[in-house]
Phi, psi and omega in degrees: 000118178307187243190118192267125134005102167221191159179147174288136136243159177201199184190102344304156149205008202291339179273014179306121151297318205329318158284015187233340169315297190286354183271312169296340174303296192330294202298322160273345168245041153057024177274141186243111183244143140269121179256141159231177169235136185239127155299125165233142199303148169314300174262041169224013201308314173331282191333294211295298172340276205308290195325325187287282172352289153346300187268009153108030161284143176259295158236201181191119153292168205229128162262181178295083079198026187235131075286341200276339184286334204290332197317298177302358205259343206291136187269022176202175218152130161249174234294331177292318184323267175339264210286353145297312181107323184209157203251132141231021173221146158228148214245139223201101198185135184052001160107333184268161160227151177236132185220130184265152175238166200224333178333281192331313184268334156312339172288307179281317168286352171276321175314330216253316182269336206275298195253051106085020185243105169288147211263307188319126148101009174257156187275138194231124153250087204279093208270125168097157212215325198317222171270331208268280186329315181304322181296333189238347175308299187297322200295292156325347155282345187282340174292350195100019199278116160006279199217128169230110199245153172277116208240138185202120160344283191263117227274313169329318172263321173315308185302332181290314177283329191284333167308282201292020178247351170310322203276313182293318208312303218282328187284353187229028159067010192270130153293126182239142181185151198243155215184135165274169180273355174296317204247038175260125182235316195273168178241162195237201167246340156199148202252135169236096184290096153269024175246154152327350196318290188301338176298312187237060111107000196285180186297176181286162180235027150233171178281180186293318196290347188290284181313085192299176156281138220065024205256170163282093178286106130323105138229125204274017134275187206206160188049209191284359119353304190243021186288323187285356170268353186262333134345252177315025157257321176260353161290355175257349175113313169308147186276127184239121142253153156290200224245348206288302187316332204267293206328331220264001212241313172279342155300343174252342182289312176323326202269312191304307192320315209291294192261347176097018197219141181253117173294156150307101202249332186283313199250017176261331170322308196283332158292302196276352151300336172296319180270348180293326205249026161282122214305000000 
């Protein structure tokens, strides 16, 4: 019996874990999956779907730079999709496709289980305005958090994503509020960096004073990408995790959607952290 068709794309993906995550899912929950990773050209992402889909693919997580194009190409979508804008997973079935996004929860469960901080009644700082940030505000308003405010360089897109998150907010009894970075004054209990900064190596782009004591600093990178903020969170006093627990979270929400089986996400987490920081 073959084996079903699954795969990341992007442009870069040759540094993708997704295969080797999903390969450990497949092995513990005794499911026969292939999974791979495919590059796809800047202007072929449509093209590269359908052909897979074609040749008897069942699904595919969506990396940087198509998540906002799977949104679009899809023919249903829930609900997470509508207030993100963009998808990183899709279900590839009957010719049809459907797409779902996974960030959020993948966000919200490393926080809350992996590093062990419940979101009800906490004060939030949401760093970016972008696709990362957009993926994850509702599934965090949905825990229930005190206050979330959105910080963003261009003050303009913090105020846009936080508009169209009004509606979510008000259902979850949450203060919602978009901030430039001049006019950030209160400290929170968790800071979540959903911007580039770390990628392409720049400062963090809130103050120090953001940070109450104890609070959880996030960054929704990973590897050496998120090493000068998490530095900075422990030169502050703050508890700093990466981005790997999400990554690795939202991969098991893709896998549960695809097959109906929820993996062991704690303990494929504790292997690959095992195998990154192995000599």
């Amino acid at each position: 019996m073959n084996a079903d068709r699954y795969c990341v794309m992007g442009h870069p993906v040759a540094h993708s874990r997704s295969p080797w995550i999903h390969a450990r899912f497949a092995a513990l929950t005794g499911e026969r999956i292939a999974y791979d990773a495919l590059l796809v050209p800047l202007d072929g992402f449509a093209d590269t779907v359908r052909a897979f889909a074609a040749q008897g693919g069942r699904g595919c997580n969506v990396t940087v730079p198509f998540k906002q194009q799977a949104a679009q190409l899809a023919d249903t979508h829930s609900e997470r999709v509508a207030q993100a804008g963009a998808a990183n997973t899709l279900v590839l079935e009957g010719g049809r496709i459907h797409a779902d996004n996974t960030d959020g929860l993948g966000l919200v469960a490393d926080i809350e289980h992996g590093a062990c901080v419940p979101l009800a009644g906490r004060d939030v700082l949401l760093i970016g305005a972008g696709g990362a940030a957009a993926g994850v505000l509702a599934p965090l308003l949905a825990r229930g958090p005190r206050r979330v405010v959105v910080c963003n360089r261009t003050h303009r897109k913090a105020h846009e994503l936080a508009a169209r998150h009004q509606d979510c907010a008000a259902l979850h009894k949450t203060e919602l509020l978009a901030l430039d970075q001049q006019a950030l004054e209160a400290d929170f209990d968790l800071v979540i960096n959903a911007t580039s900064s770390s990628l392409a190596g720049a400062p963090v782009p809130v103050p120090a004073h953001a940070l109450r004591p104890g609070a959880l600093a996030y960054d929704m990178m990973y590897g050496p990408a998120a090493r000068a903020f998490l530095d900075w969170a422990t030169q502050h006093g703050a508890l700093a995790r990466d981005g790997l627990g999400m990554l690795v979270e939202q991969a098991a929400a893709s896998f549960a959607l695809w097959r109906g089986v929820r993996p062991p996400a704690g303990q494929v987490l504790a292997e690959l952290r095992t195998l990154l920081t192995a000599p």
